[in-house]
N, C-alpha and C positions, 0 to 999 in steps of 0.2 A: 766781760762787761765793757761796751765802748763809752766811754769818758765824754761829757760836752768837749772837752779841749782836745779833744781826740778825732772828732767829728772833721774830715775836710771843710774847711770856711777859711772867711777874712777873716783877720783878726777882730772878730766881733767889738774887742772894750779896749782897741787901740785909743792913745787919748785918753781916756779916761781913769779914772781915781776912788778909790773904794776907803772904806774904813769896817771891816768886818772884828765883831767883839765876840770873846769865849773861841778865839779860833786856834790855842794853843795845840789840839789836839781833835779827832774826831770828825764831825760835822764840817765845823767851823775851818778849821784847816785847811780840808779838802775843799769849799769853798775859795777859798784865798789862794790853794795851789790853781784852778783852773781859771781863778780871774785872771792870774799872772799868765797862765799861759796861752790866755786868748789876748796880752796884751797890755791889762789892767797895769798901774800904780795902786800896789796895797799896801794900806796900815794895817798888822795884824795887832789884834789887842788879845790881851790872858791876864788874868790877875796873878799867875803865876808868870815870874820873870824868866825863870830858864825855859819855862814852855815857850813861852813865845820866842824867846831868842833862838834856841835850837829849833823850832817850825821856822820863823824866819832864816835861819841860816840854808835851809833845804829848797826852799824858793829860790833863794839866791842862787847855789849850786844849781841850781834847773835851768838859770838863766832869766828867772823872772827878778821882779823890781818891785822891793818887798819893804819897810822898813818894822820894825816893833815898836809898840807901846805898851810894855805892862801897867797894870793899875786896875783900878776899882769900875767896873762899865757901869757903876750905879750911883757913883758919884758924879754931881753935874759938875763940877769947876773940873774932873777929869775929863767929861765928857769934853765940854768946851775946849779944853787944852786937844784932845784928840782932832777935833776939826780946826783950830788952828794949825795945828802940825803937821796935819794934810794939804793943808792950802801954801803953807810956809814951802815944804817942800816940795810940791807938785802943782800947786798954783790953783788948783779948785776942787772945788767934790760934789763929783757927780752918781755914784754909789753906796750904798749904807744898809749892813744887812745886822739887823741888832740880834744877835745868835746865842751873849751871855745868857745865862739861866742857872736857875738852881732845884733840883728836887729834893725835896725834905716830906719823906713818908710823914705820915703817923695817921692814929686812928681819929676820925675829927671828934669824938666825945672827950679827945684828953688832948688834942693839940695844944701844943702850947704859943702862947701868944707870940714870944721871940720868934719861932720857927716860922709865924704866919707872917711877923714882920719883913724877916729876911725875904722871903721868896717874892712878898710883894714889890719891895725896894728895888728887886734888882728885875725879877720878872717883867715887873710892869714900867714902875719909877723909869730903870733904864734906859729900856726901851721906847716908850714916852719923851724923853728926855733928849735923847739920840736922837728921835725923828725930831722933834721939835730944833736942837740946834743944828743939823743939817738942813733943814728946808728952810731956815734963816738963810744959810749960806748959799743956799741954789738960785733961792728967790731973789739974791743979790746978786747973783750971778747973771741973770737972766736968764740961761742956759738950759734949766728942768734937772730932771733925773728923775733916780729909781730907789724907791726902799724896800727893805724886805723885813718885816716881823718872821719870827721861828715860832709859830705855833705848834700844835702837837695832838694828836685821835684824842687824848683825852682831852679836848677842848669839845668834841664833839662825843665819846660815848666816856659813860663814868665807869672810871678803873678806881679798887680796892685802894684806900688811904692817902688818896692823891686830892683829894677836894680843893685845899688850896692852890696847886700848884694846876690844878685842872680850870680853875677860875683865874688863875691868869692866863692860859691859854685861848680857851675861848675871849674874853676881855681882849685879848691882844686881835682878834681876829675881826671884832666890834670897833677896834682902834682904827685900824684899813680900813676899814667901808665908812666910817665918820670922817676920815682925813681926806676923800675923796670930795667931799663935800666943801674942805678946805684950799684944797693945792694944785685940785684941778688946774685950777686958770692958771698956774705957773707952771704948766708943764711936768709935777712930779706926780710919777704912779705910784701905789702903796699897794703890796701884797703880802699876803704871808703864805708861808709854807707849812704843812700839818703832818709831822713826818711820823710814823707810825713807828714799831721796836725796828730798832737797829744795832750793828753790829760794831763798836766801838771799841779804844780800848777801854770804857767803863765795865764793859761786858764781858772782857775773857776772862775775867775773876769766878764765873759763875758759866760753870759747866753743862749745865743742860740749858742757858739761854738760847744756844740756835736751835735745838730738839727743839725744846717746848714751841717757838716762834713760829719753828719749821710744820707743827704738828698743825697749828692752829690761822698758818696763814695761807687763801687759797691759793697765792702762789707759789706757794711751797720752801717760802726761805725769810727770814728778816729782811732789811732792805742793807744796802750795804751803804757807807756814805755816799759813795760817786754817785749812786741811785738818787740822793738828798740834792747832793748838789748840782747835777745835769739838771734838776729840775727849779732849782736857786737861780741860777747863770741864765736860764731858757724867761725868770719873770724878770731877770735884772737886763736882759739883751734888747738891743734894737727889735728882735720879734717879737716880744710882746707889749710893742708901743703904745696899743689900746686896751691894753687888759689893766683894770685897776681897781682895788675894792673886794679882790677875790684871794677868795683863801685854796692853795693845792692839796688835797690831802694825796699822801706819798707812801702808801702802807700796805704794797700789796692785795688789797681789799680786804684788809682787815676790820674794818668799820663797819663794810656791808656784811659781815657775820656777827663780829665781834664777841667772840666765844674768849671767857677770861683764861689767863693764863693757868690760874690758881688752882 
């Protein structure tokens, strides 16, 4: 599989300055290795501290230009502190892909209210929060930029005990196409991404997740992350200058069948 950062080009996101959250591992990682290696300045953020520091230690080793911020992506005064830290250091910010998230199954006849609190707070809160104090910053900037929401297939078809966690996906995807309405006139585009099962390390715990993924997806595999993120980097880049408001779903075409796992 070839890699956006892999692709012969300019350095697409020379110049340029990210802050990508939840990127200790999986998704979000692989995000943040291919901004560096077209170029970017990135903040990696993880609530978990050695994740981030050991992902950022591997950027580094690559030769990318990486720093960490562990902490809370749903707390605002972190938030905040996060886009001051990026400007302290790198002098602006021009990229923002709000990637934290949380899944908390349950069945919605007994969810419990904490579980709904959490996923909301950081699902949505976050992310809201994120875009809101980065496009402060752009807008002072004069400059523009790009955000990217991490939506997800259950925002668009319903999957088994995910209700919550599917209502902030789609929500997050109503966020983009309302913010277009807002930021246009300064130049920031808003999209999100709808990545369908993938292959992380949440996933090698559980032995038949690429069977089952593989059985029921028509292209015959889960997605892998570079698949997530080639398509992250493609709405964050100079090519998609005029694309804003749109959500990518990334799921092998698993939506146009959508036959459940279960």
């Amino acid at each position: 599989m070839q890699n956006f950062s892999s692709v012969e080009s300019t350095q697409l996101f020379k110049d340029h300055t990210a802050i990508v959250t939840g990127a200790g591992q999986g998704i979000g990682f692989e995000i943040c290795r291919q901004l560096a290696c077209q170029g970017a300045s990135v903040v990696l953020n993880d609530l978990d501290g050695t994740l981030a520091e050991t992902a950022t230690e591997c950027i580094l080793a690559a030769g990318g230009n990486c720093i960490a911020m562990p902490g809370d992506a749903s707390d605002l005064e972190f938030i905040e502190e996060m886009v001051r830290e990026v400007v302290n250091k790198f002098g602006k910010l021009t990229r923002v892909v709000a990637n934290a998230g949380i899944t908390l199954f349950g069945d919605f006849l007994n969810y419990p209210e904490d579980s709904f609190s959490r996923v909301m707070k950081l699902n949505l809160g976050g992310s809201f929060f994120l875009a809101q104090a980065a496009a402060r910053q752009m807008i002072a900037q004069k400059s523009g930029g790009s955000i990217l929401f991490m939506s997800s297939v259950t925002g668009h078809q319903a999957h088994k005990n995910l209700a919550a966690y599917g209502m902030t996906k789609a929500a997050l995807e109503m966020l983009a196409k309302t913010l277009v309405v807002e930021l246009s006139e300064y130049g920031i585009t808003v999209n999100s991404i709808a990545p369908g099962a993938t292959s992380t390390e949440r996933t090698t715990n559980d032995e038949d997740y690429v069977k089952t993924w593989s059985r029921i997806t028509p292209m015959g595999r889960p997605a892998q992350v570079a698949d997530i993120a080639n398509a992250a980097l493609f709405l964050l880049s100079p090519l998609s200058g005029h694309i804003t408001g749109q959500s990518m779903i990334v799921d092998g075409g698993w939506t146009s069948v959508s036959p459940s796992p279960y």
